[in-house]
Phi, psi and omega in degrees: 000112170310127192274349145318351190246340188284330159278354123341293192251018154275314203276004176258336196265320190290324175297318195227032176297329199266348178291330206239050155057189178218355189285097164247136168254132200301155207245022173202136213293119200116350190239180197276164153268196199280144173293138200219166188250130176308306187286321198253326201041034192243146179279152182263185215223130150075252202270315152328332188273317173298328155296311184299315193286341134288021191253344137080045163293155193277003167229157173256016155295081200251156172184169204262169172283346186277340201287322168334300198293280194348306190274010168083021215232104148336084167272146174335179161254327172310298197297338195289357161284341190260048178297160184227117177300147135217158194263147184252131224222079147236143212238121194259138159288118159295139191255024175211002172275092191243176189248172178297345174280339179103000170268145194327120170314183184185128187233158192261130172280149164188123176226181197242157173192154186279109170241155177247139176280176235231341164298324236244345187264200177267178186046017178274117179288148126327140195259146207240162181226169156310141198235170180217146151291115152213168187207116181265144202270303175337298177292330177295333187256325176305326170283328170300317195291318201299358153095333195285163172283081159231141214251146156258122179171174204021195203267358182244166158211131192240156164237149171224113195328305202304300166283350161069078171186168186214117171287098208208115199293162199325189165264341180274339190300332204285151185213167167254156207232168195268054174202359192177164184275206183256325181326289165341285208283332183285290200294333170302286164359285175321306172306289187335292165294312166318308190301297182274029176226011160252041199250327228277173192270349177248006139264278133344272166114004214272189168283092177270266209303099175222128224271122172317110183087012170272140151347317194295299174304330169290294188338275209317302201294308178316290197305327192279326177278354164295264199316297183313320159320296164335294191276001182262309187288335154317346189239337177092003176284346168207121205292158185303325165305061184321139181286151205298319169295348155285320162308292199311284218287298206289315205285346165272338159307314183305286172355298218273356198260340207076003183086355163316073181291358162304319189283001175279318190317319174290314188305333189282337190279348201257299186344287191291268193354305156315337182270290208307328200309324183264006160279354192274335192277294233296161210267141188289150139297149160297127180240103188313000000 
């Protein structure tokens, strides 16, 4: 990997990361968009985005049961146990309470309240989308040397230590996105999972188990999409001008970071360290 280029696309992500927003969206046909409220239509934010976005449900779509009835919309009788708690989080002024300077004290409300994804209810279709055929051969022979284990199926991708494998939904499932092809959004995806399967204790060495939304787990998340970046421009699959969605995906991590953009600067050194390791597998040519 040319370290102009690894330096190139740290110092463009650390600059203009903040231009293109974090509601970034899964790029293959089956999985949510970023989560949102049926009604309000606003996405949710901060500990709420991180539970609803784990649940990798097939709408991105939540709403409460009374908001369900308004809208005339049915949840399952199967489903109605499998409601997902988040929290509603505001800091209310008291109104006979004051601090010494004379402004209202203020205390914080905070509850729990129930939503249904918007999959869980009846007559709900999928949204189906158009799909495109492509194949980079380069890249392909590139991922076969290295050797890791990857199953194509369902709707999510994942790497899982405990098993040293990588999950990834088909390749025709993959779409194009108003930020990138389906090509793109497939071989990134791919890089993405790789980057973290060079993570593993008999490679890297890095820190995997780490609890969804610690600090820890955004780092890991910074290095692997850092790393997809790297290897997508390395293949010519993506122009040095990385598409806003790798933007979009590190600034919602970043969040979990505090906004520390020092930490993309360490994730990109954990990166490259991650590529060459998988330039290292590759198979040498024969010299006759």
């Amino acid at each position: 990997m040319k370290a102009n280029i690894i330096e190139t696309i740290t110092n463009d992500m650390v600059n203009s990361i903040n231009e293109h927003g974090t509601s970034w969206l899964k790029n293959w046909v089956g999985d949510s968009a970023m989560p949102h409220n049926m009604i309000s239509k606003k996405n949710y934010t901060g500990f709420n985005f991180l539970i609803l976005a784990s649940k990798h449900m097939t709408s991105g779509t939540w709403a409460t049961l009374n908001q369900y009835k308004q809208a005339n919309i049915r949840i399952r009788y199967d489903e109605m146990p499998n409601a997902t708690e988040i929290i509603y989080f505001k800091m209310l002024e008291s109104k006979t309470e004051t601090n010494p300077n004379g402004s209202a004290k203020k205390f914080p409300l905070l509850k729990k309240y129930r939503v249904w994804n918007l999959s869980q209810s009846e007559d709900y279709i999928p949204e189906t989308k158009e799909v495109e055929k492509f194949n980079h051969s380069l890249a392909e022979e590139y991922v076969k040397n290295t050797g890791a284990i990857i199953n194509h199926g369902g709707n999510r991708a994942f790497y899982q230590s405990a098993t040293d494998q990588i999950t990834m939904p088909p390749k025709a499932s993959f779409i194009k996105t108003t930020d990138a092809t389906a090509e793109q959004n497939y071989y990134g995806t791919l890089f993405h999972e790789l980057t973290h399967w060079t993570g593993h204790k008999t490679r890297c060495e890095r820190t995997l188990a780490n609890g969804f939304g610690t600090e820890a787990y955004a780092y890991e998340e910074l290095i692997a999409e850092l790393g997809a970046c790297f290897q997508s421009v390395e293949f010519g699959i993506e122009p040095l001008e990385i598409n806003a969605d790798h933007k979009k995906y590190i600034a919602s991590w970043l969040k979990a970071l505090k906004g520390d953009v020092s930490f993309i600067y360490k994730a990109s050194a954990q990166a490259n360290k991650a590529v060459r390791l998988i330039e290292d597998l590759q198979v040498e040519e024969k010299v006759a």
